[in-house]
C-alpha positions as CSV (number, residue, x, y, z in Angstrom):
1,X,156.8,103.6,-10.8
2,X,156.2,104.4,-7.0
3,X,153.8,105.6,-4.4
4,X,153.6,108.7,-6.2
5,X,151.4,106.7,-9.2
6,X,150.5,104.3,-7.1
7,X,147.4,102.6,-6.1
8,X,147.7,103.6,-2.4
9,X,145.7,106.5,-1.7
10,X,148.0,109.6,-1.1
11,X,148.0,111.9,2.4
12,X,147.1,115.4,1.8
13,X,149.9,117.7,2.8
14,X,152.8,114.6,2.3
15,X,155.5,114.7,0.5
16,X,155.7,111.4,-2.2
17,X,157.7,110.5,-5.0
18,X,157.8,108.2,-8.2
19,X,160.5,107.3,-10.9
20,X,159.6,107.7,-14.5
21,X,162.2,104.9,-16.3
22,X,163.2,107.1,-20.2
23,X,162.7,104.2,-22.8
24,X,163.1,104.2,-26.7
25,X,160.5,103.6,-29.2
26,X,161.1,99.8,-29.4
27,X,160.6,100.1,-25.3
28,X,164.6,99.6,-24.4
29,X,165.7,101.5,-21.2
30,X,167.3,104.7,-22.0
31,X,170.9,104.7,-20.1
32,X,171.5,108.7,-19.9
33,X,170.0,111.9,-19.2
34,X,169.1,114.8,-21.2
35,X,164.7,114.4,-21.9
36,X,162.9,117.3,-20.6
37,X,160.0,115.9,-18.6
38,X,156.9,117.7,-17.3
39,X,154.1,116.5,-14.8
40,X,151.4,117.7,-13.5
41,X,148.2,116.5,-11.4
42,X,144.6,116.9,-13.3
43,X,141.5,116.4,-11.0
44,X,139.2,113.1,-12.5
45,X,136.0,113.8,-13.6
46,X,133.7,114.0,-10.8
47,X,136.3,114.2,-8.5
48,X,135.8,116.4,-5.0
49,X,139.2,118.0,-4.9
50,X,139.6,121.1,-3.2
51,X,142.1,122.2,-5.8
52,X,142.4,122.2,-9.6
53,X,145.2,121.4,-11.7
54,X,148.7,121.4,-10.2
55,X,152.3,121.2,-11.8
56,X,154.9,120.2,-10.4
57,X,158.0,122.3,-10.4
58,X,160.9,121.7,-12.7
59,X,163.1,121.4,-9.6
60,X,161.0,118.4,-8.1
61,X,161.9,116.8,-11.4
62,X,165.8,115.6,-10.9
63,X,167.8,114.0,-14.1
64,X,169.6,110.8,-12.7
65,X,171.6,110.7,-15.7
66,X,171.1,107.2,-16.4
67,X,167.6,107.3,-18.1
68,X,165.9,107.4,-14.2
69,X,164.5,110.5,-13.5
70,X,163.0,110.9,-10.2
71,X,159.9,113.1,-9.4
72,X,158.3,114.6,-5.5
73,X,155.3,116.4,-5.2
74,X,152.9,117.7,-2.5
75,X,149.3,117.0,-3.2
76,X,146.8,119.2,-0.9
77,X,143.8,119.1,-2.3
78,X,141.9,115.8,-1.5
79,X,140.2,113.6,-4.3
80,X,140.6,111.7,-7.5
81,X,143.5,113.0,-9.7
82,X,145.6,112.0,-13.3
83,X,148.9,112.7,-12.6
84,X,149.8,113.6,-16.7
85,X,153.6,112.9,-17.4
86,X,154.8,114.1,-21.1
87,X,158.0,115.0,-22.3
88,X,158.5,116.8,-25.7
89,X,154.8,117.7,-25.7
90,X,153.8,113.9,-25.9
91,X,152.2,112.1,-22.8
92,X,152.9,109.1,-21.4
93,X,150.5,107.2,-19.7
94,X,149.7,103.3,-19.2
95,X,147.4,101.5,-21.6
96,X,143.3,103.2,-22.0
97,X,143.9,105.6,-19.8
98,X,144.7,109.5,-20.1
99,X,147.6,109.4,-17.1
100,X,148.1,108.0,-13.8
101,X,144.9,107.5,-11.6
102,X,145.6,108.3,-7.6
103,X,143.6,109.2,-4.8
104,X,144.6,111.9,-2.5
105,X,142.9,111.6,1.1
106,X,142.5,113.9,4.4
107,X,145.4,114.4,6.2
108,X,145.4,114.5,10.1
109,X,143.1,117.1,11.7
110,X,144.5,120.8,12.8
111,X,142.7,122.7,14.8
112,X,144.0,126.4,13.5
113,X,142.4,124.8,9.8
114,X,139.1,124.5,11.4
115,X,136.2,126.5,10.1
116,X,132.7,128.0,11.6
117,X,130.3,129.2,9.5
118,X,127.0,130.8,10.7
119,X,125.2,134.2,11.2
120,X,127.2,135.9,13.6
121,X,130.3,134.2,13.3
122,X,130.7,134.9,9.0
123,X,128.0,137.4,8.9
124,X,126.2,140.3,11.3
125,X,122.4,139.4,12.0
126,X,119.2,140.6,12.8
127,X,116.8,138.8,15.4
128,X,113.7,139.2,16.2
129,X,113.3,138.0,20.0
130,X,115.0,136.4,23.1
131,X,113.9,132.8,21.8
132,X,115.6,132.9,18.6
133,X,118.2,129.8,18.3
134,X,120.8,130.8,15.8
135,X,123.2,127.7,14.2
136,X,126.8,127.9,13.8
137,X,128.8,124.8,11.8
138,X,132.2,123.9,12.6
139,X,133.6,121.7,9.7
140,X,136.9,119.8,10.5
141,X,139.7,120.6,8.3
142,X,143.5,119.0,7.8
143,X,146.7,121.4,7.0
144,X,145.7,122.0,3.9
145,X,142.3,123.1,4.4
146,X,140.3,119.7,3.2
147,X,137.1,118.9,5.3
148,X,137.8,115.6,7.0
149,X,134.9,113.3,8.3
150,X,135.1,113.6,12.3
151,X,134.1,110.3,14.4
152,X,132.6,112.8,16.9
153,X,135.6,112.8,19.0
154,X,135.5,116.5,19.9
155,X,132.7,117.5,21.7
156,X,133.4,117.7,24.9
157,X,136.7,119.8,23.6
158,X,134.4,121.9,21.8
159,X,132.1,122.3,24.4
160,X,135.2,123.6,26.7
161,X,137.2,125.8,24.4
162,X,133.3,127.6,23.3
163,X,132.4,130.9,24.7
164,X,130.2,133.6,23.6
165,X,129.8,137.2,24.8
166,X,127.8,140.2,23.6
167,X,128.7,143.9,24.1
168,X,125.9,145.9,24.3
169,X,127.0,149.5,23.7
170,X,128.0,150.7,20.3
171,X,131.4,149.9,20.8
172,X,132.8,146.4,21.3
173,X,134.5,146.7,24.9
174,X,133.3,147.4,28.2
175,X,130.9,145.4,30.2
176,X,129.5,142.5,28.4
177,X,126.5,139.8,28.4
178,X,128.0,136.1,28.2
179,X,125.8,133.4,26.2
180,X,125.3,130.0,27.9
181,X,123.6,126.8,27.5
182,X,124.9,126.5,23.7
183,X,124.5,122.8,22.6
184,X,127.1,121.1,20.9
185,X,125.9,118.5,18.9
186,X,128.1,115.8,16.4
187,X,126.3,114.8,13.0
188,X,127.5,111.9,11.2
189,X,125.5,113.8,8.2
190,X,123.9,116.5,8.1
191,X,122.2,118.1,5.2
192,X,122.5,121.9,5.3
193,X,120.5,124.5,2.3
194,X,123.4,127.0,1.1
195,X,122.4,129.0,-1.4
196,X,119.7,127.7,-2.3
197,X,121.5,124.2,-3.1
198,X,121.1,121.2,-0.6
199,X,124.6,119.7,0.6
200,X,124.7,116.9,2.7
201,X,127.8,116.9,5.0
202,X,129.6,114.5,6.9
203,X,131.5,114.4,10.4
204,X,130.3,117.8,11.4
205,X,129.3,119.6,14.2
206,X,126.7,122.3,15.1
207,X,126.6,124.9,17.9
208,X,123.3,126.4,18.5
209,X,123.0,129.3,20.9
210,X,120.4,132.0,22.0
211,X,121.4,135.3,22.2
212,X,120.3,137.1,24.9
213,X,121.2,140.7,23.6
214,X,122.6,142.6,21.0
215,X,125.6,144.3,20.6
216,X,128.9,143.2,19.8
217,X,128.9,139.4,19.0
218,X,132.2,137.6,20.0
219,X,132.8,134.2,19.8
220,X,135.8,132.6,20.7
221,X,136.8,128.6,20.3
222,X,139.9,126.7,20.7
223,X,140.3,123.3,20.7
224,X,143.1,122.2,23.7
225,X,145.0,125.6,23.4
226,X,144.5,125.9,19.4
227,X,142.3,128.9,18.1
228,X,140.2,127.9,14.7
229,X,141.0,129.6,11.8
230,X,139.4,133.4,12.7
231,X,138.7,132.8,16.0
232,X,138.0,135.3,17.9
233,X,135.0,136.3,15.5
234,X,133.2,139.6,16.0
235,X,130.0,140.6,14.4
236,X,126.9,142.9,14.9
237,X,124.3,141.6,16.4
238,X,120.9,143.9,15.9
239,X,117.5,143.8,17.3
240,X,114.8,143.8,14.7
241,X,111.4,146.4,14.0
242,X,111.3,148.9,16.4
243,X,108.5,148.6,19.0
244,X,107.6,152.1,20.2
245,X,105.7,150.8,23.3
246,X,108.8,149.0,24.2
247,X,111.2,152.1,23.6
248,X,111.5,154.9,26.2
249,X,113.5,158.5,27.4
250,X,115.4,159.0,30.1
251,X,117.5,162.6,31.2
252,X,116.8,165.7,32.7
253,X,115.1,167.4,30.1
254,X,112.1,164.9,31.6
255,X,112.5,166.8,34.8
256,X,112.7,170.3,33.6
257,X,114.7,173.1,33.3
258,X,115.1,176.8,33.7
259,X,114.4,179.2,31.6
260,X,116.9,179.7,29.1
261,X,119.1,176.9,29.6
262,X,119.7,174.3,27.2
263,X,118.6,170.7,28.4
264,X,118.8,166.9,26.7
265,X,117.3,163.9,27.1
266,X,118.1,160.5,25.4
267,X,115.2,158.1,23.9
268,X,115.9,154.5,23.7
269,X,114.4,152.3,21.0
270,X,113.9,148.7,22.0
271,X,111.9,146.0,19.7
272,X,108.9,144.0,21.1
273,X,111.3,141.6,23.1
274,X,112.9,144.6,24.4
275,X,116.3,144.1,22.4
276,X,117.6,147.5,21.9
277,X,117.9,149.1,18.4
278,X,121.7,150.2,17.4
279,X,119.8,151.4,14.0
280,X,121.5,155.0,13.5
281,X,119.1,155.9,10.6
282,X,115.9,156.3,12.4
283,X,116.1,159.9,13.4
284,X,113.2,160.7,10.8
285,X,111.0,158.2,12.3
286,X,111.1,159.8,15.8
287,X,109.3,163.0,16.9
288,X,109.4,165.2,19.4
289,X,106.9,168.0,19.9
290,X,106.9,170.3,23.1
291,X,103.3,172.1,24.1
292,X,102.5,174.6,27.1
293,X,104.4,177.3,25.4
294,X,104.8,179.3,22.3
295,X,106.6,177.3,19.4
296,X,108.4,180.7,19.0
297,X,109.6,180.0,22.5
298,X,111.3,176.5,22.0
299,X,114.3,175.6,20.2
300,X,115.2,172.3,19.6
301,X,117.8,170.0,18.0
302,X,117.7,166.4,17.2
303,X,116.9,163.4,17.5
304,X,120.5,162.3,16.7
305,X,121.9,159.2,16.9
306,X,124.5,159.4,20.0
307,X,126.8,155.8,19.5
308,X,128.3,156.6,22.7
309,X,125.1,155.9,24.7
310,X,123.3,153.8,22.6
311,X,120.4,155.9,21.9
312,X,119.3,159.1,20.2
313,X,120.0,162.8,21.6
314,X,116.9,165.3,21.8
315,X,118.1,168.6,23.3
316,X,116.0,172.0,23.7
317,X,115.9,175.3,25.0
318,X,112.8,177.5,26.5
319,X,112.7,181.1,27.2
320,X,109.7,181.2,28.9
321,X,108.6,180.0,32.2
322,X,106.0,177.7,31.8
323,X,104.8,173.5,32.6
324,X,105.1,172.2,29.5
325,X,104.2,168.7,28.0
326,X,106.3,166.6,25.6
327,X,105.5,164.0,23.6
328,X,107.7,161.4,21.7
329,X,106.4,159.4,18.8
330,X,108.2,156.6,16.7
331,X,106.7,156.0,13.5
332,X,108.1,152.7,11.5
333,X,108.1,153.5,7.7
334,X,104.8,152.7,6.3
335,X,103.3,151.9,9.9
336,X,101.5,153.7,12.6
337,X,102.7,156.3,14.5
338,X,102.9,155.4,18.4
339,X,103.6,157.0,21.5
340,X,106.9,155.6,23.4
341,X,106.6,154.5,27.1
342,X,105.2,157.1,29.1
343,X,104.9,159.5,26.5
344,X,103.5,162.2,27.5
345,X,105.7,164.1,29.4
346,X,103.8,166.1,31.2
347,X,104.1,168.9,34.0
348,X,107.8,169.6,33.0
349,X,109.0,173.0,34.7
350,X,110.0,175.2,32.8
351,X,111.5,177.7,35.7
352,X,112.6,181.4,36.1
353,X,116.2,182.7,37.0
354,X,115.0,183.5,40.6
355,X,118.8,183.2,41.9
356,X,120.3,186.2,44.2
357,X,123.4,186.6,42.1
358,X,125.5,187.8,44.7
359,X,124.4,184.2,46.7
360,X,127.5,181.7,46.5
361,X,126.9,178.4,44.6
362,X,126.8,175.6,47.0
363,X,128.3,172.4,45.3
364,X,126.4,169.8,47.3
365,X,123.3,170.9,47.0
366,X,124.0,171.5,42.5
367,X,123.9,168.4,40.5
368,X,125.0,167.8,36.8
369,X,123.4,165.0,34.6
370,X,123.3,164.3,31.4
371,X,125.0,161.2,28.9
372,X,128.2,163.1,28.3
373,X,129.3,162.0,31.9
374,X,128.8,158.2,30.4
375,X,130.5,157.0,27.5
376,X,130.9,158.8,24.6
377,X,132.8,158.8,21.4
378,X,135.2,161.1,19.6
379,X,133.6,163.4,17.0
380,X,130.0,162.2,18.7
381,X,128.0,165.7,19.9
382,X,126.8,164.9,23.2
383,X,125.6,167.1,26.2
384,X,125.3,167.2,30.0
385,X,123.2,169.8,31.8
386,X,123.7,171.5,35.3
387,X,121.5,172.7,38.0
């Protein structure tokens, strides 16, 4: 007897207790100790418990040494259980049924138990454009993890503890791009396809937001001061096919150099909506071919993939004064090659040594340019060129 095999439906995350009276076979209350009792909780058929089967631990189990025996035990996974008392290996349980029917319910909300799912919250994405909405579901969850059904009484919290930010270098720090205008929407049920199987939820909320670059994904939400459970979340967030008209080069191997002297420029791939690529594994797909001059002339080296600047590293050397023309192409795999903006490069100089060198090197009118005076990373070849 007691709340613990009661017919009040038990809190999730609450201690509760029951007394299990010893009789003998002719049903007489036992007056002393000694039986060796187990328990343990079984989930109901059908039931929607979080958790299976539970035992509770010999030391919840006291002897009162008068034939009372009292029991506690902490239920956390909500739904329809048999709480199965035996003793000697034979159960005891009331009349046409297998044990003790109760009902474990929701406990109060916590925050820190709340969960978001989405792409770019539990998974990196791909998207294809500026317009694409992307959903995120944030499912309200007691102390012990179990959904509760929310009376939409958090939205405005949500709306105020939400904020999104994309970093769009190859590294997750430094300037970033915040995401606004997410909508914060409350549904009393909402039917979501996971899998492949249809659920229908209840008490839910959804956050749907446009990203307007890609990058580093981070999104951060507390409720009051409380962070959900993995907040802050950081994900990749990558454009999709590479759009060769939309890609282009920038450095001062566009401008020219002198003969000799190693130069670099960087090209940029972008896709039709001008998101940039952070694909490293493209370098096949680009080409770079260099005309005016002698092949035997021209060394080259790249593309690489340079994660410091975002972008991939073309570098060359010619040893013969000449104007030279260089074209870069981007072909997708099985597609059509294409030139990238303002490809090709022509009328690059390709000047002689024509220095006195006993003339003194004046520092204001030399320049140095190249992406090794941006960002760059450790063990990531990189070059800057001087004039």
């Amino acid at each position: 007897a007691g709340a613990g095999v009661g017919n009040a439906p038990l809190v999730a995350g609450e201690r509760t207790t029951f007394t299990i009276f010893a009789a003998d076979t002719y049903g007489n209350q036992l007056r002393s100790g000694g039986a060796i009792f187990s328990v343990s909780g079984v989930p109901s058929s059908g039931s929607n418990s979080a958790d299976a089967r539970f035992s509770v631990s010999a030391s919840d189990i006291i002897d009162n040494e008068d034939g009372t025996y009292s029991v506690a035990y902490t239920p956390s996974g909500a739904g329809d259980y048999f709480i199965e008392i035996s003793v000697s290996g034979d159960l005891i349980f009331p009349p046409g049924q297998t044990g003790y029917p109760v009902t474990v319910v929701a406990g109060p909300a916590s925050f820190d138990k709340f969960t978001l799912e989405g792409p770019g919250v539990d998974a990196d994405i791909t998207v294809s454009g500026t317009n694409t909405s992307i959903r995120l579901i944030l499912q309200p969850r007691d102390e012990s993890g179990n959904a509760l059904v929310d009376q939409d009484q958090l939205t405005s919290d949500i709306r105020e503890g939400l904020s999104q930010r994309i970093f769009p270098r190859a590294v997750p720090s430094g300037a970033s791009r915040n995401i606004i205008n997410q909508v914060v929407t409350y549904h009393p049920s909402l039917t979501t396809v996971v899998g492949g199987i249809s659920t229908t939820r209840k008490g839910v909320y959804t956050i749907d937001y446009t990203p307007t670059a890609v990058g580093f994904l981070q999104t951060v939400l507390s409720i009051g001061t409380v962070h959900i459970q993995g907040s802050p979340f950081l994900k990749r967030l990558s454009s999709g096919g590479v759009s060769a008209g939309a890609s282009f080069a920038d450095g001062p191997g566009l401008q020219g150099t002198t003969v000799g002297f190693e130069t670099s420029f960087l090209i940029y791939l972008r896709d039709a909506a001008n998101f940039p690529s952070s694909d490293a594994t493209l370098s096949s797909s680009l080409d770079v071919t260099i005309t005016g001059v002698a092949a035997s002339s021209v060394s080259t080296t790249g593309p690489v993939w340079s994660a410091g600047s975002g972008a991939y590293l073309f570098r060359y050397t010619v040893t013969k004064a000449a104007n030279v023309s260089i074209f870069v192409t981007y072909t997708p795999a099985g597609g059509t090659t294409g030139h990238i903006s303002d490809s090709p490069f022509t009328e690059v100089a390709i000047t002689a040594v024509l220095v006195d060198p006993d003339a003194a090197i004046d520092p204001a009118k030399s320049r140095v340019m190249g992406p090794a005076l941006g960002v760059v990373v450790a063990g990531e070849i990189t070059a800057a060129a001087g004039t």
